[in-house]
Every structure is written in C-alpha cells, then in structure tokens.
C-alpha positions in Angstrom: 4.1 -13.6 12.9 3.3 -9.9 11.7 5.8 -8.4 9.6 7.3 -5.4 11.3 9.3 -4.2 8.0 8.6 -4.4 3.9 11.7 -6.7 3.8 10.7 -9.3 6.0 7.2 -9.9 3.7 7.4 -13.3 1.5 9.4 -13.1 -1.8 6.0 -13.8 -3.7 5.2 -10.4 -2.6 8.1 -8.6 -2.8 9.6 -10.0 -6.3 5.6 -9.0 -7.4 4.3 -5.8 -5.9 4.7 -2.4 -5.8 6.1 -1.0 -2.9 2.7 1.0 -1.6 0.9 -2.8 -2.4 3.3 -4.3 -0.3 2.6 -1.7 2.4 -1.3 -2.5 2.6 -0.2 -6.3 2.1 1.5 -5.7 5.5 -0.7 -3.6 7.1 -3.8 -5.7 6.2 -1.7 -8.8 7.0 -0.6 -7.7 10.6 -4.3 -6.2 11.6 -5.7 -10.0 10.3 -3.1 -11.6 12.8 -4.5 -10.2 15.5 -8.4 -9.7 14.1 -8.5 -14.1 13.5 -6.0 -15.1 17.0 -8.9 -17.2 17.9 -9.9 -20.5 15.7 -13.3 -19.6 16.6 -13.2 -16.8 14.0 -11.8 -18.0 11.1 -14.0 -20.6 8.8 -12.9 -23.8 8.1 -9.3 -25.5 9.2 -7.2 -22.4 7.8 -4.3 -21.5 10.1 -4.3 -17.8 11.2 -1.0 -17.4 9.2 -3.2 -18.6 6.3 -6.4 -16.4 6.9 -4.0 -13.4 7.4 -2.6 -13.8 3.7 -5.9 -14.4 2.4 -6.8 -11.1 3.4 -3.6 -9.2 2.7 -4.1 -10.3 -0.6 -7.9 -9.6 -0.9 -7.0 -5.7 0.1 -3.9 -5.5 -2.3 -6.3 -6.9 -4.7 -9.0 -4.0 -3.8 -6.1 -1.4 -5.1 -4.5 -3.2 -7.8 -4.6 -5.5 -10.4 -2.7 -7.7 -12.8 -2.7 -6.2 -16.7 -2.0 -8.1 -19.5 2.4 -8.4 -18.8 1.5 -10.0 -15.9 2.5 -6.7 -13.5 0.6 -5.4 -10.6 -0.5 -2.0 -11.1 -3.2 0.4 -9.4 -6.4 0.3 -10.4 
C-alpha cells in the first residue's frame, strides 16, 4: 500500500517528522514496496508492509536525528 500523499503516512510519522523527513519516509517507503513484492527478497518472515517501513525509516534516519528534546532534526 504506497502512500500517494504526506497525509495518508502513519500518525507516528506525521505527529514526529519534519515535513522533508516525511517526504523521503514516503519516497523510500513506496520504492521498498515495489523493490521487496517478492518474499524471496526480504530476510526472515517480515511482511513487505514491514520491510518497507524498516527502510523508510533507515533513510529518514540517514538525514536526521533525534537531539536531546526528543525532536527530529537534520543532521
């Protein structure tokens, strides 16, 4: 289920991140959705939906950070 517009992303994300993180959470999320379709290319018993947040995540996470309040800010 890719998410065609910021406001459709999980509240986690938007009650959290900036607005540019939450663009590259959704572009990173919607290119994993279609880069792990097959079970074959994820590891272990992860869902695609799963993997896909896993990596939107792990690329917000390349641009930002937490700091000490707890807010997500660039790096």
């Amino acid at each position: 289920m890719p998410y065609d517009k910021r406001s459709e992303l999980p509240d986690s994300v938007q009650d959290n991140l900036p607005k540019h993180a939450q663009e590259i959470y959704q572009a990173a999320f919607n290119s994993a959705w279609d880069d792990y379709k097959d079970p074959e290319q994820r590891d272990g018993n992860d869902s695609r939906e799963e993997v896909a947040h896993k990596v939107a995540w792990a690329a917000v996470k390349q641009k930002y950070h937490k700091n000490d309040a707890g807010n997500w800010v660039a790096t």
